[in-house]
C-alpha positions in Angstrom: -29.0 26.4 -3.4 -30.5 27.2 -6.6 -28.5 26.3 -9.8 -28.8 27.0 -13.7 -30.1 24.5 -15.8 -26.3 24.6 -17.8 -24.9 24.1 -13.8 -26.9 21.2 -13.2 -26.2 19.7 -16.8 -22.3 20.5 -16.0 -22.7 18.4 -12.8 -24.8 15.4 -14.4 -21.8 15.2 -17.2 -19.0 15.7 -14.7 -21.0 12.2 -12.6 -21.5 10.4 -15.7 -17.5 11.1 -16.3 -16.5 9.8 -12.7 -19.3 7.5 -11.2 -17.2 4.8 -13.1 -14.2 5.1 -11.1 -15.5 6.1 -8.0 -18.3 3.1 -8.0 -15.0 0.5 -8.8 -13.2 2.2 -6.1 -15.9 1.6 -3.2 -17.3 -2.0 -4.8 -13.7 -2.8 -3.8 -13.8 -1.7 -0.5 -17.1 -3.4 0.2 -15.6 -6.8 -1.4 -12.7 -6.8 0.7 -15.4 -6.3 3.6 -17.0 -9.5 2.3 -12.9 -11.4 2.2 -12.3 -10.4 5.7 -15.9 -11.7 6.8 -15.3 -15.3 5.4 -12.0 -15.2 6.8 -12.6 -14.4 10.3 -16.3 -15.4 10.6 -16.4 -18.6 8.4 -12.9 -19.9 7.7 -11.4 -19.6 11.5 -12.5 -21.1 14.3 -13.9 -24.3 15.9 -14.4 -27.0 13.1 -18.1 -28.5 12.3 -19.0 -32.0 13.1 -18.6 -34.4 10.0 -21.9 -34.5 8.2 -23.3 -31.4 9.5 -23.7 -27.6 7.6 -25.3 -24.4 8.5 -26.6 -22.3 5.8 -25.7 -19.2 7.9 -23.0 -20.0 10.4 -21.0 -22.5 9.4 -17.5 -22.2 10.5 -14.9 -24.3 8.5 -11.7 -25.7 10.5 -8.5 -24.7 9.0 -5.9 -27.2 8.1 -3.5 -25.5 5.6 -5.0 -21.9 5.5 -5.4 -22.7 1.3 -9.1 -21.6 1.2 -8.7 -18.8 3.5 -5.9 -17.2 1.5 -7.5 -18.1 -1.8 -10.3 -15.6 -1.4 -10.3 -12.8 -3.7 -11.7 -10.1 -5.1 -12.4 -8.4 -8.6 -14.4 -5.3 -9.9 -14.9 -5.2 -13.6 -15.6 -1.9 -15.5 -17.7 -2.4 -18.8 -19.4 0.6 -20.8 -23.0 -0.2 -18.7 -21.8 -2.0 -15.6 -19.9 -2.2 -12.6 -19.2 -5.4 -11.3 -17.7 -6.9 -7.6 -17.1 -10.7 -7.4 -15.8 -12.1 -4.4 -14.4 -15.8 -5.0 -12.3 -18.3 -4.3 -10.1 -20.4 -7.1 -10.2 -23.9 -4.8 -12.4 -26.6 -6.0 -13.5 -27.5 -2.4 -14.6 -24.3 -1.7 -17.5 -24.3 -4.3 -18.2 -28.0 -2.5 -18.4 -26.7 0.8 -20.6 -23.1 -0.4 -22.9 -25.4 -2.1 -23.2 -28.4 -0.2 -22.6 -31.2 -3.0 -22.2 -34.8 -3.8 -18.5 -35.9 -3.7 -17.7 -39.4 -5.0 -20.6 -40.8 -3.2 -20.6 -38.6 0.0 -23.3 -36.1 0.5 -21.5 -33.1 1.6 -23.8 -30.3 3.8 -23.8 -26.7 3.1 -21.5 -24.5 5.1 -21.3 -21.7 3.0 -18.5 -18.6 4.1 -19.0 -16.5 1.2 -23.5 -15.9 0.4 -23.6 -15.0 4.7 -20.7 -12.7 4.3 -22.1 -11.0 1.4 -25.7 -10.7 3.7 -23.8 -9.4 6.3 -22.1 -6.6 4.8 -24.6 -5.6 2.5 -25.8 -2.8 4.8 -22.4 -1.3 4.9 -21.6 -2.0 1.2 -24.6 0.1 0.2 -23.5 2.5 2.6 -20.2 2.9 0.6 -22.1 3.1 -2.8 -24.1 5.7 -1.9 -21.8 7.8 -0.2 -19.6 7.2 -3.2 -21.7 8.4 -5.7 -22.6 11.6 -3.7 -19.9 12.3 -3.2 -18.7 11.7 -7.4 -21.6 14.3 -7.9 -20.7 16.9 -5.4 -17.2 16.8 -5.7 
């Protein structure tokens, strides 16, 4: 299909109005494919031996369910960017992502949230791109 110069111009303004919105709206969708990874891949299931971590498979026991249900997400919308974060409020969840030092006890990494984020990354771009097609088609 061939299109006008002023037709393709209306179409680039008419993306540049919506891309915004429609980019939040499918960054949100791929984070809460992210939450539901951690929470069914990393923070259920059989617990890890004291002392060890996995850098890609670590499954963390739950006790009280806090860390599970403290997952969340956020997009932020500024005048250049468009911004997921996927995150957790509860202090021992950075300790077990990281694998840190606590008062004297080396603590492994068993991270739940960088091997969600790898495993959905082919279907998050997925999202993006049909999301943006379909901002400039629609």
């Amino acid at each position: 299909m061939r299109m006008t110069m002023e037709q393709l111009q209306g179409k680039v303004q008419r993306w540049m109005r919506i891309a915004p919105q429609e980019l939040k709206e499918v960054l949100l969708k791929g984070a809460k494919l992210v939450t539901k990874e951690a929470q069914s891949a990393h923070l259920s299931g059989p617990k890890m031996a004291r002392g060890v971590g996995n850098p890609t498979r670590a499954t963390l026991a739950v006790q009280t369910g806090r860390l599970r249900r403290s997952i969340n997400e956020r997009v932020t919308v500024t005048k250049d960017r468009v911004v997921a974060q996927v995150g957790t409020n509860v202090i021992y969840g950075k300790v077990h992502e990281k694998g840190l030092t606590v008062r004297g006890h080396k603590m492994p990494e068993r991270p739940f949230l960088r091997p969600s984020v790898e495993e959905k990354k082919p279907r998050i771009m997925e999202l993006i791109l049909d999301g943006m097609m379909k901002a400039y088609n629609g």
